[in-house]
C-alpha positions in Angstrom: 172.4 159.3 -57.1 170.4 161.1 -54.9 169.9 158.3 -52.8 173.7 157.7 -52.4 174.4 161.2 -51.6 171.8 161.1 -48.9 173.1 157.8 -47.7 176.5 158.5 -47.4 175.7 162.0 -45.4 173.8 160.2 -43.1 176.6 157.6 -42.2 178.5 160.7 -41.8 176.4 162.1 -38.9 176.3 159.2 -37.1 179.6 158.6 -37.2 180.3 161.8 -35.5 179.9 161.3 -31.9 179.0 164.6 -31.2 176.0 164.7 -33.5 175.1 161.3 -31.2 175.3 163.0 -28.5 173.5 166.3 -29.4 171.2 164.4 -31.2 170.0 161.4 -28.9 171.7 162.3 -25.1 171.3 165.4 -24.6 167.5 166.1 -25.9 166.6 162.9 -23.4 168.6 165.2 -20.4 166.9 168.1 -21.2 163.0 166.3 -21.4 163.8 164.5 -18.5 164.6 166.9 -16.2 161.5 169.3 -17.7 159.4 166.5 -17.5 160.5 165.9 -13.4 160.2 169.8 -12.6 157.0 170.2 -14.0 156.0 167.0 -12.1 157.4 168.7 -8.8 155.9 171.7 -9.4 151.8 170.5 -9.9 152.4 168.1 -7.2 150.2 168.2 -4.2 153.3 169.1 -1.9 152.0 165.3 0.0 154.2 165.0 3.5 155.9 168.5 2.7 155.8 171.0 5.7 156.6 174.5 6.1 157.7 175.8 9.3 156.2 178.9 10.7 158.1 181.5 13.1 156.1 182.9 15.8 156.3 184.6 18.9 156.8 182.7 22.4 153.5 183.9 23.9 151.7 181.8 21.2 149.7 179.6 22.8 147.5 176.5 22.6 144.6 178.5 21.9 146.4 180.7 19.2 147.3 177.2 17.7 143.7 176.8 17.0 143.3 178.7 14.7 145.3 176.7 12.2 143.5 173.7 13.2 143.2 171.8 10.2 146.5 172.9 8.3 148.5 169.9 9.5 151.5 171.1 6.7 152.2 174.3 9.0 155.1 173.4 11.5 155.4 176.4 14.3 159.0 177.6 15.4 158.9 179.8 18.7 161.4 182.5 19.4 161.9 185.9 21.0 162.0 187.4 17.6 160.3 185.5 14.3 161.1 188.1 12.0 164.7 187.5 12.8 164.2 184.1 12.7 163.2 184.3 9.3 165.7 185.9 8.2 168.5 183.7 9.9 166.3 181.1 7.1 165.5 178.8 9.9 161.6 179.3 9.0 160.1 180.3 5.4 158.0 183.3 6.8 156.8 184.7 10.0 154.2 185.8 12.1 153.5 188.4 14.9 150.0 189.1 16.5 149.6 192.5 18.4 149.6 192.4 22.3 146.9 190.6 23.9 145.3 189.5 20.6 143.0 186.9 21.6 141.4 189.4 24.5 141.4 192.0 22.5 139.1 190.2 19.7 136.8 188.9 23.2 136.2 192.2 24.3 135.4 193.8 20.3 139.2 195.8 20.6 141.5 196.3 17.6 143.9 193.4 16.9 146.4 193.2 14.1 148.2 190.6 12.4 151.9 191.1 10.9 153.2 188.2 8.0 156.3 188.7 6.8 157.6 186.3 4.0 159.2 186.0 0.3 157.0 186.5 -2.7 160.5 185.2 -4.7 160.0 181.9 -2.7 158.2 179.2 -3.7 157.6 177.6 -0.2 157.4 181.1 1.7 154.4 182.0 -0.9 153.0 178.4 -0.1 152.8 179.4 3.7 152.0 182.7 3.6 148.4 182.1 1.5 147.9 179.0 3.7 148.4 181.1 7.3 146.1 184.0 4.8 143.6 181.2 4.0 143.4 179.8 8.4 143.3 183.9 9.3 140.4 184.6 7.0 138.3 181.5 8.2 138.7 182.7 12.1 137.8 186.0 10.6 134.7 184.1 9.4 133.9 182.4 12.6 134.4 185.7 14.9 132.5 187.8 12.9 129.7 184.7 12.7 129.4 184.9 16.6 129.5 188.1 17.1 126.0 188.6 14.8 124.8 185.7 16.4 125.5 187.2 19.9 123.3 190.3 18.3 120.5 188.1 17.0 121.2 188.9 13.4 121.3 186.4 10.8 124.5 185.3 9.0 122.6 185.3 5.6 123.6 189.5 6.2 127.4 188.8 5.5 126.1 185.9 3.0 123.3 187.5 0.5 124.5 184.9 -2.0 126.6 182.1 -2.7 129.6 181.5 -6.0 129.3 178.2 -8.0 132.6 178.3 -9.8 132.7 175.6 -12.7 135.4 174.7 -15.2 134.5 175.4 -19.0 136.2 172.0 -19.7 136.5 168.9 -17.4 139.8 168.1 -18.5 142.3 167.8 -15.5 143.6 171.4 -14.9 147.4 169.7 -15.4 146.9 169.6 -19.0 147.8 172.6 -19.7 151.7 172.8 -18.3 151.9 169.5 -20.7 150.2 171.3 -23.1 153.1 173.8 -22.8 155.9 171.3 -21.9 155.7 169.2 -24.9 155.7 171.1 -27.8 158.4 173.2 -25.8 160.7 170.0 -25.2 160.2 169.1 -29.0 161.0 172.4 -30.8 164.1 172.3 -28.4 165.2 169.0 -29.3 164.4 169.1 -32.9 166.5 172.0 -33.0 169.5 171.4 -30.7 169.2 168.1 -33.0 169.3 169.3 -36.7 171.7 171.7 -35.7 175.2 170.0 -35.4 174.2 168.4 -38.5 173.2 171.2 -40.6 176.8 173.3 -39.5 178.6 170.8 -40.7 177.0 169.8 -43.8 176.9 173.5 -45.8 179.5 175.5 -43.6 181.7 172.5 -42.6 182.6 171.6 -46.1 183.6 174.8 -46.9 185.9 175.3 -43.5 187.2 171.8 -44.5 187.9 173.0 -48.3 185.7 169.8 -49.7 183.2 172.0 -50.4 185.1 173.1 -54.1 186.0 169.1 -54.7 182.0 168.2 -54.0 180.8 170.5 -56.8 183.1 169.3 -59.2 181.6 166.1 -59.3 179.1 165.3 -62.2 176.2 165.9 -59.6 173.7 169.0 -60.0 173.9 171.3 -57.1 170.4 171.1 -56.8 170.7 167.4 -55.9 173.2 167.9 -53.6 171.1 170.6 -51.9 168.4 168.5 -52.1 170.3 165.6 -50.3 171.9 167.9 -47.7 168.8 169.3 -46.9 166.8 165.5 -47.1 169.7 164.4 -44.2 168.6 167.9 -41.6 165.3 166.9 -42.0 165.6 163.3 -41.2 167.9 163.8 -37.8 165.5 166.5 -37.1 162.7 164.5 -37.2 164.4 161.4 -35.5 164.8 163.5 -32.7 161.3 164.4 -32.7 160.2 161.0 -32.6 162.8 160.2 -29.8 161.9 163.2 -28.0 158.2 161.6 -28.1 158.5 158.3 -27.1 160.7 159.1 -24.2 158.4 161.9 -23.1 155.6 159.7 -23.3 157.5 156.8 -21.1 158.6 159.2 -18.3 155.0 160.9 -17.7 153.9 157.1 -18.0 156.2 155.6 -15.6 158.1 158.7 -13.6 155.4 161.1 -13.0 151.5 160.3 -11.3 149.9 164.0 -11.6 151.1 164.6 -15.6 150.2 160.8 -16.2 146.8 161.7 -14.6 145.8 164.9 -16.7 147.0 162.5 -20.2 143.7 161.1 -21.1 142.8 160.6 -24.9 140.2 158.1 -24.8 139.4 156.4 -28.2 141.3 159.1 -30.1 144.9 157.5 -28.7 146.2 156.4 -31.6 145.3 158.8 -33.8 146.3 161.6 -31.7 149.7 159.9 -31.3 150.1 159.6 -35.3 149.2 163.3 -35.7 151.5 164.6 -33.3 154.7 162.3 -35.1 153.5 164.1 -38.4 153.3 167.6 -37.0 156.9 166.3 -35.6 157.9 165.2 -38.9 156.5 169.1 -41.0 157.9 170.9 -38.3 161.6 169.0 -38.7 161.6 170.4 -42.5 160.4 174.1 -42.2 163.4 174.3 -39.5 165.9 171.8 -41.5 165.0 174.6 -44.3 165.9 177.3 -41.7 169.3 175.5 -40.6 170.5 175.2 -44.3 169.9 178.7 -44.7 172.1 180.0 -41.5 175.0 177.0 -42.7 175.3 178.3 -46.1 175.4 181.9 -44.9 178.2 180.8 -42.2 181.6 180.3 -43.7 182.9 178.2 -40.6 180.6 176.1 -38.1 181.3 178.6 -35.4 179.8 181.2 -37.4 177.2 178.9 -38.9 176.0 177.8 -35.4 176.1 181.7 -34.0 173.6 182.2 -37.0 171.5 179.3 -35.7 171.0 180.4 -32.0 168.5 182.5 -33.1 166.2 180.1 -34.5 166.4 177.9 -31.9 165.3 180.5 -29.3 162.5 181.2 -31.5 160.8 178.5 -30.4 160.8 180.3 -26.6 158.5 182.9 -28.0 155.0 180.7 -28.4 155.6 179.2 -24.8 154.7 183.0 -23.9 152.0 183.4 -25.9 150.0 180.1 -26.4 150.2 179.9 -22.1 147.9 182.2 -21.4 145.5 181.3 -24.3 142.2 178.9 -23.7 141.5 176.2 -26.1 138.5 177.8 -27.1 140.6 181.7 -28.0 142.9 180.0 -30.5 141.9 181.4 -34.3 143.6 181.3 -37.6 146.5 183.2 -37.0 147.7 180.6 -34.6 147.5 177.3 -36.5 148.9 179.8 -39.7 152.1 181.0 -38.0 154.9 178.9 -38.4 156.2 177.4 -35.1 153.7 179.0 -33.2 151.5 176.5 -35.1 153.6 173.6 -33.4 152.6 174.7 -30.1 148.8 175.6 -30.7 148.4 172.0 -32.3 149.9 170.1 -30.4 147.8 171.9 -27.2 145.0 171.3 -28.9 145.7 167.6 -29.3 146.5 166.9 -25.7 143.2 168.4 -25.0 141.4 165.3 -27.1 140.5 167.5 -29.6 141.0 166.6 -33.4 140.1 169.6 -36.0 141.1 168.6 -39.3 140.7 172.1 -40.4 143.3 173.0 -38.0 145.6 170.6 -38.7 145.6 171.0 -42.8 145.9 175.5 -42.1 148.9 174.2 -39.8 150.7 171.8 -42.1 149.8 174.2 -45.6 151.4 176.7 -43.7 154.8 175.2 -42.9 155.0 173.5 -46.7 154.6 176.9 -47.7 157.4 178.6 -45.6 159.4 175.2 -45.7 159.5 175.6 -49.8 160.2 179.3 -49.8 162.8 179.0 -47.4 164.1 176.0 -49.7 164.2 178.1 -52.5 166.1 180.8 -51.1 168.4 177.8 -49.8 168.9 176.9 -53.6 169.5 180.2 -54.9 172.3 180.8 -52.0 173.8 177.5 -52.9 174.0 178.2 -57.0 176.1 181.0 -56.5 179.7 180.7 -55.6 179.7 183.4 -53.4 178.2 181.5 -50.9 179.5 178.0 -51.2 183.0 178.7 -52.0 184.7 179.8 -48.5 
């Protein structure tokens, strides 16, 4: 019987076109166009230029200084700052009179950049023309101790060796964030059509009344109802998977770079599709709750926003986190443990410890939250509308 019941809600769904589409289209839009602005914004910026206002009077030799910064395009006018702000350049730049004579003859010079933090390019420039200012700094005050017979080693008493803790590419870690944030997403927005209409739909409908006069416990119709969330849920999840894993494969050449698993592929792979499947029944636990509190799907699917923007929260908190800082309380925390899990996958690294705290904990909260389900649903006062 349960079987049946399960069967039949199932064909159900999927003959609702709108649960197709919120379940399959729209999660593919939404990890495709994360996956391509994540992809835009690691890249190398390759062929991009950014065009620079400056004054008329600059020079050749002033144009020397930026030797070497071949992505800086130079836009001359009688006034750069206006320039800039009529948005034909991204920032602007204005030396003080006479600014190459003055630095000959050891006189005060200054240098005015004017840009927008807000802007994405305009920040670009602005620490490029910062990083080609500082290096002539370099080489001016080089000379001039040289000119005094002192040696450079006096604005040099050491040198830094900077090295990275892990040698994983650096790109990692935005997938590290992307993923788990794509999947909680879609495993929501997937699950959630479906578990409106399965509790609070009925009982807008009025079948809810003819359903539980039927010689069927409530408890396996929960059961069922509950079986059919989890199982769109975590088709989605494994949708939302596979298609992430073709784009970065075939649409993206920095986030495919920074994807290197070695010899743990597979199993890295098959752990993440569990983790998909756990996390599909603590929140198909979570949706029954909000349906049966909801006496319409409006009302059921205002109740649900909120637990779908849960999953913005860890994004916050794991991002700033290394690999080596996360502790219990992260792999313990329900949906946060999504996120800390799957970080730690996509860094090659397989704890088993880890990975039983994070799946204990989510059959723990899935099965209270189930209970509390169950006890909602035996009472009339929640399933009759």
């Amino acid at each position: 019987m349960l079987l049946k019941i399960y069967l039949k809600e199932m064909k159900d769904c999927f003959r609702d076109s709108r649960t197709l589409l919120l379940t399959v289209l729209l999660p593919i839009i939404m990890m495709t166009g994360l996956t391509l602005f994540y992809e835009k914004m690691i890249s190398d910026g390759e062929g991009e230029t950014y065009t620079l206002a400056v004054e008329n009077s600059f020079d050749t030799k002033h144009e020397e200084i930026f030797a070497g910064f071949d992505t800086i395009e130079l836009v001359r006018s009688a006034n750069p700052e206006e320039t800039l702000q009529d948005g034909e350049a991204v920032a602007a730049l204005v030396l003080s009179a006479n600014f190459l004579e003055s630095i000959e003859n050891g006189e005060k010079a200054s240098v005015t950049l004017t840009g927008d933090s807000f802007s994405q390019n305009s920040s670009n420039l602005m620490s490029m023309v910062t990083n080609a200012l500082a290096a002539y700094e370099k080489t001016i005050t080089a000379s001039r101790l040289q000119a005094q017979g002192t040696d450079l080693s006096v604005i040099q008493p050491f040198t830094i060796e900077q090295k990275e803790m892990s040698e994983e590419d650096p790109n990692i870690n935005l997938i590290a964030m992307l993923i788990p944030l794509i999947l909680a997403l879609a495993i929501g927005v997937g699950a959630g059509p479906s578990a409106s209409d399965l509790f609070a739909g009925e009982k807008e409908r009025k079948t809810m009344e003819a359903l539980l006069m039927t010689p069927v416990s409530r408890s396996t119709l929960l059961f069922a109802k509950w079986l059919t969330i989890s199982s769109i849920g975590a088709l989605t999840g494994i949708i939302t998977l596979v298609v992430v894993a073709a784009e970065i494969n075939f649409l993206t050449e920095n986030l495919k770079k920074a994807v290197t698993f070695g010899d743990n592929a597979g199993l890295i792979v098959g752990l993440a599709v569990l983790i998909s499947v756990i996390y599909a029944m603590f929140n198909a636990s979570l949706l029954m709750i909000t349906s049966i509190i909801g006496k319409t799907v409006k009302e059921s699917q205002s109740y649900s926003t909120p637990v779908m923007m849960l999953a913005m929260f860890p994004t916050l908190i794991i991002t700033g986190i290394g690999i080596n800082e996360l502790g219990f309380a992260h792999f313990a925390i329900p949906i946060m443990n999504l996120f800390t899990l799957i970080k730690e996958l996509l860094f090659g690294i397989v704890n088993y410890e880890h990975i039983l705290i994070t799946i204990g904990s989510n059959l723990v909260g899935m099965v209270i939250l189930f209970i509390v389900g169950r006890i909602m649903f035996m009472k009339d006062k929640w399933v009759m509308n």
